[in-house]
C-alpha positions as CSV (number, residue, x, y, z in Angstrom):
1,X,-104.9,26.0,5.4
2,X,-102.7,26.0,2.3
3,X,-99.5,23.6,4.1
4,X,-102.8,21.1,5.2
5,X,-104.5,21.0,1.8
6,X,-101.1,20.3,-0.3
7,X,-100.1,17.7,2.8
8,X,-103.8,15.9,2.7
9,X,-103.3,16.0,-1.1
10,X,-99.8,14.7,-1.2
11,X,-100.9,11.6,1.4
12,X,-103.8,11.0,-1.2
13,X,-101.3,10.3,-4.0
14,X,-98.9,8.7,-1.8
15,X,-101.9,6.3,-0.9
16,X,-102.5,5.8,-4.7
17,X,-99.1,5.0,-5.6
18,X,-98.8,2.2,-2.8
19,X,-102.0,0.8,-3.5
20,X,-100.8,0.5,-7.3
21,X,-97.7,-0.7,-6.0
22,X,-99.5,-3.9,-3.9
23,X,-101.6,-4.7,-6.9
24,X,-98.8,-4.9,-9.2
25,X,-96.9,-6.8,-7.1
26,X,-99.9,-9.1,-6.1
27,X,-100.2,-10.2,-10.0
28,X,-96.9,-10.4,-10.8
29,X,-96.7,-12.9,-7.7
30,X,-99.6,-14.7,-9.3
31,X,-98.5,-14.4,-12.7
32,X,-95.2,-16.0,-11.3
């Protein structure tokens, strides 16, 4: 119970972070 929570947690923030990632890179492509 405890390993699934921290792993379903840890995939949340991973999907964050590449989400953040895509839309920084998307406006820096447009800015540029």
């Amino acid at each position: 119970n405890y390993i699934s929570a921290t792993l379903a947690l840890y995939l949340d923030m991973f999907n964050v972070f590449q989400s953040l990632l895509m839309l920084l890179g998307i406006m820096g492509g447009d800015s540029d």
